[in-house]
Each structure stands twice: as C-alpha cells, then as structure tokens.
N, C-alpha and C positions, 0 to 999 in steps of 0.2 A: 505579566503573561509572557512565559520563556518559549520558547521552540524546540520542540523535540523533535530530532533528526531519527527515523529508523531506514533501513535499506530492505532490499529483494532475496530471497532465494531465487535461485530459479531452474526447479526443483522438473522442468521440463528440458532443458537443455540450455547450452548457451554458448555465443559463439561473435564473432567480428559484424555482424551482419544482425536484419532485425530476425530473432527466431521464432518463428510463428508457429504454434502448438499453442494456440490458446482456444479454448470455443473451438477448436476446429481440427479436423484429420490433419495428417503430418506432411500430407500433399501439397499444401497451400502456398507452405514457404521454404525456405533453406533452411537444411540439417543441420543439427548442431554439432556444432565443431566439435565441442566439451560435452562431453554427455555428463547427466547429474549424477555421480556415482559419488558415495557418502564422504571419500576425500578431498574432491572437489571441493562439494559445496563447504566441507569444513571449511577449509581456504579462504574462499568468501565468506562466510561467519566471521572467522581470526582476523579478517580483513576491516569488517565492519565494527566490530570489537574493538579493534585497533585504532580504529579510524575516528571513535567517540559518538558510532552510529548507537541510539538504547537500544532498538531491538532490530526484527527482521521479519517480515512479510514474505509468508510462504501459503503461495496458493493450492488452490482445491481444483478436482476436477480428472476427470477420464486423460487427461492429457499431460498427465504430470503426476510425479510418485505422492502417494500418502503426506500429509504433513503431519499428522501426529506422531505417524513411527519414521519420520525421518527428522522431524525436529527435534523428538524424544533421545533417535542417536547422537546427537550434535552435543547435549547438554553436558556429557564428558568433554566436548572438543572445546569447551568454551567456559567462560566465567560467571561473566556479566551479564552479559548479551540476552535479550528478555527474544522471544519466540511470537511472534503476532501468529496464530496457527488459524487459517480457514477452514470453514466447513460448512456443512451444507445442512440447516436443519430437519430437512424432511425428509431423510434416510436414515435418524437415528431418534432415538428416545430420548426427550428431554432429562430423564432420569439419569438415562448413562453415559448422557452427554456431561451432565452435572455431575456425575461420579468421576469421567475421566478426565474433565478440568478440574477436582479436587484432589487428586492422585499425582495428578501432574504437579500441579502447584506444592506438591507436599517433597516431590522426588526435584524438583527442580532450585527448590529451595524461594520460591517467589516468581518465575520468569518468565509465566505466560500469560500472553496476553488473547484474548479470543475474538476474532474476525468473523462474524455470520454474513454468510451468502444464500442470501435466499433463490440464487436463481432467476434469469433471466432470458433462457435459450433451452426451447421448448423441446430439441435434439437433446442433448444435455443432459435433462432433467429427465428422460425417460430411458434413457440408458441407467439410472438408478433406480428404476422402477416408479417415479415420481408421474401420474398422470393429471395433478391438479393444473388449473390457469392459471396467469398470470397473479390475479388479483388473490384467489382463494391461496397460493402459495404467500403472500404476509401475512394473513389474517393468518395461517399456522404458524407462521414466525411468531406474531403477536402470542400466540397462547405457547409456544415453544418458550421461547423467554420471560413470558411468566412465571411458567413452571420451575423451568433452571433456579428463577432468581431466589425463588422459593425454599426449595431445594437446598439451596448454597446455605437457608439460614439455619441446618443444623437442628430445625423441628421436622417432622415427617407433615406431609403436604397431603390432603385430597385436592382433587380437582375434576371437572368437569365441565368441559366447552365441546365444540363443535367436532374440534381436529384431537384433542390426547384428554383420553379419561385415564386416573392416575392414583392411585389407594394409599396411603400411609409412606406415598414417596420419603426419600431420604436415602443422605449419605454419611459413611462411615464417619468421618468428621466434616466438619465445617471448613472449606477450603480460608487461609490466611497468607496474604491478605485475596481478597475475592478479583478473580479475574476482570480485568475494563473489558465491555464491550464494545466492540469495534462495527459499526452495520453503516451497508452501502444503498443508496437504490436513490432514483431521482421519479419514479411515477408519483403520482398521488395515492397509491396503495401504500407506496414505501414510507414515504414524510412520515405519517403520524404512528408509525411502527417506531420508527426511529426517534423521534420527539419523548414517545414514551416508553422507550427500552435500552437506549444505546446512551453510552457512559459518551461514546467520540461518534459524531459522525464523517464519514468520509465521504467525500465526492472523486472524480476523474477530474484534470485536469483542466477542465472549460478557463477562458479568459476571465479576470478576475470580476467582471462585472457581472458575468453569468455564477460564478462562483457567490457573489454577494447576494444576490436574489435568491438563491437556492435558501444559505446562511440565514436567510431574512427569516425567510416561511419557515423552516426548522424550528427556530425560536421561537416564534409566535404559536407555533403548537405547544413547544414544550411548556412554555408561559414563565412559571418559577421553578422549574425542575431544570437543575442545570445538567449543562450539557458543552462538552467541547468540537473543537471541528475538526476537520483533518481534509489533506490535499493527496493524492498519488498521481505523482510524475516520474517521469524518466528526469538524466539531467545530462548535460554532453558542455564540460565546463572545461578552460585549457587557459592559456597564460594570458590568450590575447581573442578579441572575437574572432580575426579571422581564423585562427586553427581554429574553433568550434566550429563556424559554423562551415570550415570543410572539410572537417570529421561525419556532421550531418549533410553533406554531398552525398561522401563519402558511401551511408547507410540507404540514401535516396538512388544513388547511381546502381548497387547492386538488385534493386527489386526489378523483375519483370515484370512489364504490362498484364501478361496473362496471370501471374500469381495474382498481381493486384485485381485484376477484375475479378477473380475466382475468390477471394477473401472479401472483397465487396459485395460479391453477389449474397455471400452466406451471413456480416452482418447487417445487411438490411434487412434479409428474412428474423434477426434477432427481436423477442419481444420485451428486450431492454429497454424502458427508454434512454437512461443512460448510454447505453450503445449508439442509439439511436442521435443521439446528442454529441456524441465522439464524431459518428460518422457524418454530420452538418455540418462539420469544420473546415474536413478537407472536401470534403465531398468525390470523395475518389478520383483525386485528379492528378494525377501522375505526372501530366502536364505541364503543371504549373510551376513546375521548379522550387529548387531547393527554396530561397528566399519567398515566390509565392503560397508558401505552405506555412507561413508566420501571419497567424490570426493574430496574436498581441506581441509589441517588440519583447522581441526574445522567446514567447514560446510558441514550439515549430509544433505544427500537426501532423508532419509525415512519416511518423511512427504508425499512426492509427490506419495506413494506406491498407497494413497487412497483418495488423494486432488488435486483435481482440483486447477489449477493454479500454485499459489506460492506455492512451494515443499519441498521446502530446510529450513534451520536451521541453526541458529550459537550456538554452543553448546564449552562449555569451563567453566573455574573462569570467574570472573569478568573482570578480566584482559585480559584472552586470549580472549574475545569477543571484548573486546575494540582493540585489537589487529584486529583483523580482518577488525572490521570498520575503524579501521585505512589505514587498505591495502584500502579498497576500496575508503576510501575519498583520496586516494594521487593516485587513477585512476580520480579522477575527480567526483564523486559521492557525494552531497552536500547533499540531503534530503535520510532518514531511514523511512521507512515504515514498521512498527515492528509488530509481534503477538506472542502471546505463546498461550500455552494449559494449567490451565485454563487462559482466558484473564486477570481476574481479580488480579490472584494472582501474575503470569508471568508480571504485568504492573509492582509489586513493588521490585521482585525477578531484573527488569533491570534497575527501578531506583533509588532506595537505592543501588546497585550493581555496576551498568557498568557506570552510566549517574555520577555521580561523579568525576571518573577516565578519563574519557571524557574531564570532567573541567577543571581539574589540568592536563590535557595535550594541553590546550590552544583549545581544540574544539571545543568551544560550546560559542556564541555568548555572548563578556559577562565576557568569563572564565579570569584568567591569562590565561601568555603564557608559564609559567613553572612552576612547583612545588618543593619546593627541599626536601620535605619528602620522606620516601616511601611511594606505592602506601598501602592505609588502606583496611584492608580487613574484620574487627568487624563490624555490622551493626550500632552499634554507630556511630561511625568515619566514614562511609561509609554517614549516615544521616547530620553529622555536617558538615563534608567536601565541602554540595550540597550549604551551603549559606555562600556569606561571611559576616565575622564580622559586622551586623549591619543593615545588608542586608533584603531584603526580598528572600524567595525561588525561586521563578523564575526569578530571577534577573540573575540566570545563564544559562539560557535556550534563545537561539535566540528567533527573532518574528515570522512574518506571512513568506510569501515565494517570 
C-alpha cells in the first residue's frame, strides 16, 4: 500500500498569511495577497507537477472560482497532473454531472478525479438554491451517485427514488478509465453514503486516533466492498523543527482576536459535524499559543482558529513530517491531500523536503523499499535523492488513484 501525495489550488486566493474565504464572507480574514487568476494558479499546478504531487484539490463554493472551468483551463498548462475537481451534488443533475465528468475524462486524456461535497453549512447551501437538511442532503447524495455510477456504464438508466426521477439516462460514451470518487462527511448520515459510494474516503485532519475510529466504522459499513482512505492537511515542513515551527508563529502571530472570534462564531453555527470536530481541537483559543495549539506531536490546530474546514497542520524537519505521514499510512491512510501558506512556495518546501524521505522509506509507488544512508537533509541531496540514477522525476511518485 503506496502513498499518494496530491496538493491545493487555491482557487480563492492566497497569500503569507492564513486566507480565510472558506464557508465564509471575505470579512473574516486577510486578503489575499495573490489573487487566483488563471496564471497563478498555473504556477502552483507546474509546481506540483514538478514536485511529484499526482494531482490537485480544487474546491467548491460561493467563495472561490468555478473548479470545472478553471481546472478545465489548467489542463493545457500541465501534463500529468490529475484534477481532484469538487462539487456540490444537489445543484446539478446527476445526468450532467455524469456527462461532464465523461467529456472531461475524454478531453483531459484520463485526469480527473471527482470530489463530492454534499454540504455542510446551511448559509451555503441556500445560496444555491438548496433548502433540504442536513440529513435529507446524503440521502440525495446517496441516490445522486447511484445514478452517475449508472450512467458512467454506457447503458441508458431509469430510475426512481425519493430526490432524481430519471428516463433512459445516458452518456455519449462511457467515460475510460471511470472517475474515483472522492466523499467527505463524518455524521452518521455521511458514513454509510460513503461506505457504499465512494472509491476514497477522506476525512480533516483529526489526531490519528480520532482518524482510526472514523477508518474503523467506514469499513465496517462497507463490509467487502473495498474502499480506500484519505487525509487533508496543510503542512509547514523546513530543514529543522524550530524554523517550522516559527513559520507556524509566524501564521498565529498575524490573526486578530476579533477575526478569530468572528470566524468562531460562524463555524460553530456550522451543521458540519466534521466542522464541528475541527472546531473541538482548538477550541478557539487564541490564547494558547503557538505550541499550545499541537493536539498531537507535530500536528498544530491553529489553522482551523480562522479556516473553515481543514484546520490542522503537520509542522516539524523534514523528517518529522514524514514521520507523521508515516503514523497515518500504517492507520490505513493511502492518499495525502496537502496545502501550505504560501501554496506555491509550501509545494517545494514539501517536495524537495519530505517527498524524498518518503522514497527512501519505500512509500511512494515506485520507491525502494529501504535506504541504507541517512536520511539527507541539504537541499541538494534532498533534489538528487527524488530520481533514481537514470530515471526520470516522477518515476518516484505513484499514478492516478
């Protein structure tokens, strides 16, 4: 079981600082520095591309540009590089949602990958015209991704449930090879959606024992329907712990109190429980200082003081980060879903850095399966270490998912 590294758009801004436009008006937090305009985030793509990240997580939402037509313009800007693209099921028709993840797959040549968001922020969601619950929004998911998967097999589909009635569905061709689906949620509405629809499940960051329980109960729905997992964190990785962890000062020292309380206030009003579960970590304590803000050695929570969603941090060397990942792939955790503040520079601080050490510890599709140096810590040696003799670069980096 290999580890696949993918990275961030961040297709809402981005900048030295944490930049908050997630879930929420653009009041909350600091501007971004870098607005996302389609060069940029190339940049960051080429970056991650480069860097031997497979693909790139590009979220949804009022708060951030399109991902379909802004990943769609990317795929001139890039090779390889696969597209994790989010969306939101219950503003579109499982039909043509399954048309345009076959269209895509056909123009892209293989490289998307699909991230369903069912929603969790009851603002949000009615800004798309979406006025169901919490709970009645999976249960549309659930017959949403029925239908798609349907769909994808190239017969025409009826259908008939609760949320999409659907007559002689079908698409022009049968997408090849078929999108992985990628679905997030931690209630008890979400689990068994996810058990019986989703290729990877992802969670947020939680410390790896809250990660394992989650991992537990997934399984045990799915029973013999396999199923892989996945993590999204930030990562703030540097030569030695102390520059990490006073880079993550650094991101703690610029937030104000009142941004924090005002981003506190709106996601506890969230009916995520995921959210809800980010937000028990730190417990909006602003207080507590950089170092008090580390629920498990090395991963920091005070991201999530004034970010919606993914909160947390792996902060350490080089080493201790791979350390980390390490705990989490021997829970069971196959795919990394990675971001730093800035994206761009953060792509190469983790793969000239961490994604190396990864190699020469046999995790990464590709790698040896031991190294008998020590681990390099020069950025030279950290660069020659990534190909082997002869090799091309991404020779050490897994494929698709």
């Amino acid at each position: 079981m290999s580890v696949v590294l993918h990275w961030f758009l961040p297709t809402s801004g981005d900048g030295r600082t944490v930049v908050e436009r997630f879930h929420a008006n653009r009041s909350l937090g600091a501007a971004a520095l870098r607005e996302p305009d389609i060069d940029y985030l190339a940049q960051i793509a080429q970056a991650a591309e480069h860097n031997g990240f497979s693909g790139v997580l590009t979220p949804t939402g009022t708060w951030c540009e399109d991902a379909w037509l802004t990943t769609a313009a990317l795929l001139a800007r890039t090779s390889t590089l696969k597209f994790l693209v989010a969306f939101r099921p219950g503003v579109i028709s499982p039909t043509l949602a399954a048309q345009m993840a076959a269209t895509y797959q056909r123009i892209s040549r293989g490289r998307l990958l699909l991230n369903v968001v069912t929603g969790g922020d009851e603002v949000e969601q009615r800004r798309f015209g979406d006025w169901l619950d919490h709970d009645r929004r999976y249960a549309r998911t659930d017959e949403f991704l029925h239908v798609v998967r349907a769909v994808w097999s190239g017969r025409p589909v009826d259908f008939s449930g609760e949320h999409y009635q659907v007559s002689g569905a079908t698409v022009m061709a049968a997408p090849d090879p078929v999108p992985p689906i990628y679905f997030g949620g931690s209630s008890d509405a979400a689990l068994p959606v996810a058990a019986r629809r989703a290729d990877v499940y992802l969670t947020w960051g939680e410390p790896p024992a809250q990660v394992a329980e989650k991992i537990g109960r997934v399984r045990a729905l799915a029973g013999d329907r396999p199923i892989r997992f996945g993590v999204r964190l930030h990562t703030i990785s540097r030569d030695t712990s102390a520059e990490a962890w006073r880079e993550a000062e650094k991101l703690l020292e610029a937030l104000d109190p009142a941004q924090v309380a005002r981003a506190q206030e709106q996601l506890r009003a969230s009916e995520s429980v995921g959210q809800q579960r980010m937000v028990a970590l730190h417990g909006g304590d602003l207080s507590r200082g950089v170092r008090g803000l580390e629920v498990h050695p090395g991963l920091w929570a005070g991201i999530g003081l004034v970010r919606g969603g993914a909160g947390t941090a792996l902060v350490g060397s080089h080493s201790e980060v791979a350390d980390l990942i390490e705990e989490y792939h021997r829970l069971g955790v196959e795919e990394f879903v990675l971001s730093g503040y800035p994206h761009l520079e953060e792509a190469y601080w983790f793969g000239e850095g961490v994604r190396p050490i990864l190699a020469r510890r046999g995790l990464l599709a590709g790698s040896p399966t031991a190294h008998d140096g020590p681990e390099l810590s020069d950025p030279v040696g950290r660069i020659a270490a990534r190909v082997p003799l002869g090799g091309d670069p991404r020779e050490a980096v897994g494929g698709g998912s």
